[in-house]
N, C-alpha and C positions, 0 to 999 in steps of 0.2 A: 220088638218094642212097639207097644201102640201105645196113641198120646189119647188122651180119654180125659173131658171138660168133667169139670169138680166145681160144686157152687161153694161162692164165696161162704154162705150160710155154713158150710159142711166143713170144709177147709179152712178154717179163721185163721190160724199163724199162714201160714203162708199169703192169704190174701192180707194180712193187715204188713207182711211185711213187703209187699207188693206195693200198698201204699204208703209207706211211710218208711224214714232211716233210723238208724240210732245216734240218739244224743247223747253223747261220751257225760253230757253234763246233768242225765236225768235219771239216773241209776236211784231203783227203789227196793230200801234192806226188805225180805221178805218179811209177812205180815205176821210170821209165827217169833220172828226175830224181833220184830216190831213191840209185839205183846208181851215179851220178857224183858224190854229195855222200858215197858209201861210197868209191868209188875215193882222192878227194880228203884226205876226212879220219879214216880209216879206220871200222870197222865196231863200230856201238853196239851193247851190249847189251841194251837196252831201250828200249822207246817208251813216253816219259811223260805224255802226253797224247793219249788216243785211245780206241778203243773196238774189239770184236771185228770190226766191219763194212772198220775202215780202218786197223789196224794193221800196221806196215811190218817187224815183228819178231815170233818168235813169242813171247818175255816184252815185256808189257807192262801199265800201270796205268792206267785206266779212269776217267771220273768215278762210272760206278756199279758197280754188283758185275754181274758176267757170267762168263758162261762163260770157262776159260781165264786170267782176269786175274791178274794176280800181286796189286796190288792194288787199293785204291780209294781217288780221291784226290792227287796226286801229292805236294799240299802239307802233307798231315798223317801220310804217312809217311815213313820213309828211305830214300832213294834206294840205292839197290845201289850198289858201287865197279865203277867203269872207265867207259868211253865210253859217254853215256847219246844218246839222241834225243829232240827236243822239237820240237813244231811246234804250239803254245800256241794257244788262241783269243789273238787280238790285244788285248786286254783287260787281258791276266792277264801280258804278258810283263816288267814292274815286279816282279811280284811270282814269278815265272822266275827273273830274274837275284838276287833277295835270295836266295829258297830255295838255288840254285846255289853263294852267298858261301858259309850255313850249311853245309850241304853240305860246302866245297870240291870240288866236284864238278865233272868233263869232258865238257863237253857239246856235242853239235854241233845247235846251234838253228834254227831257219825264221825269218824275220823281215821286215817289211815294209824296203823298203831307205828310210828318214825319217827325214834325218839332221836335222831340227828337234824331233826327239821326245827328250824328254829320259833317257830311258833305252839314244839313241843313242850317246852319247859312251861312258854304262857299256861298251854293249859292246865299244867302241874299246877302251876299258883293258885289257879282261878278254881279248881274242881273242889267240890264242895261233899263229896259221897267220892268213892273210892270207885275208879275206872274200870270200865268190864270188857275184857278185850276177848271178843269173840272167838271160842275156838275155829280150826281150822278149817272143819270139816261142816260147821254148821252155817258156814258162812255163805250166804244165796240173795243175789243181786239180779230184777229185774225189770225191763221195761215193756211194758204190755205183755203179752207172749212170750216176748225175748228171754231167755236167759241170760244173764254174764257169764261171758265162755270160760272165765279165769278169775274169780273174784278173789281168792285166798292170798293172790302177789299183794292184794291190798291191806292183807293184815287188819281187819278191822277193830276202832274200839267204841265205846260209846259212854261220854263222859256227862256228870252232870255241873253244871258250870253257873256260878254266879258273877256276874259284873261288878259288884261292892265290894267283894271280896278285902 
């Protein structure tokens, strides 16, 4: 075994994961999944949940302040009007769909497809176009480099959602 230097330049996943960890809460659907959930349910104007590294639009709101962001925050500012995108830490998608009511806002969301979760039915109510629940196999989760080692446990779907409903 000899150990033999590799420029960062050369070797990028390994140096970027040398600097950085994975934020359980920044998981991004790939960009080919991306562009069939624009085909389907037409084209957002913003990503409200995400960050400079993973964002799928070029307006979008941040949990913190960065370069580029329009805001900070999704839940403590006003959502801009027309078709928004969200793809929430899992966590926080209860509190998605109230802001969204507030709002009255058009959203086309990411969502574990669990229909025993109680903010399943909500979005029954609320879906305005008929739910597309990602097959199993096309399902591909990433942050920078990263792969999601397991993305399919997460069942994905992607809903298109109105607040006035």
């Amino acid at each position: 075994i000899r150990a033999e230097h590799i420029s960062g330049m050369t070797n990028i996943q390994a140096d970027w994961l040398s600097r950085s960890t994975v934020d359980q809460a920044e998981w991004q659907l790939h960009l080919n999944l991306f562009r069939e959930a624009v085909q389907r349910f037409g084209l957002p104007t913003v990503d409200l949940f995400t960050s400079p590294q993973n964002t799928q639009l070029p307006r979008f709101i941040s949990r913190y302040p960065s370069p580029g962001v329009e805001n900070v925050n999704a839940f403590r500012c006003k959502w801009p009007r027309g078709l928004l995108y969200a793809f929430p830490p899992l966590p926080l998608i209860p509190q998605v769909i109230h802001k969204m009511l507030i709002e009255k806002a058009e959203l086309i969301l990411v969502t574990p497809y669990w229909p025993r979760r109680p903010w399943f039915a909500d979005l029954k109510g609320l879906s305005i176009e008929e739910l597309w629940r990602i097959p199993e196999h096309k399902i591909r989760l990433s942050q920078g480099p990263i792969i999601h080692p397991d993305p399919q446990w997460l069942q994905l779907a992607i809903w298109k959602l109105r607040g006035d409903v």
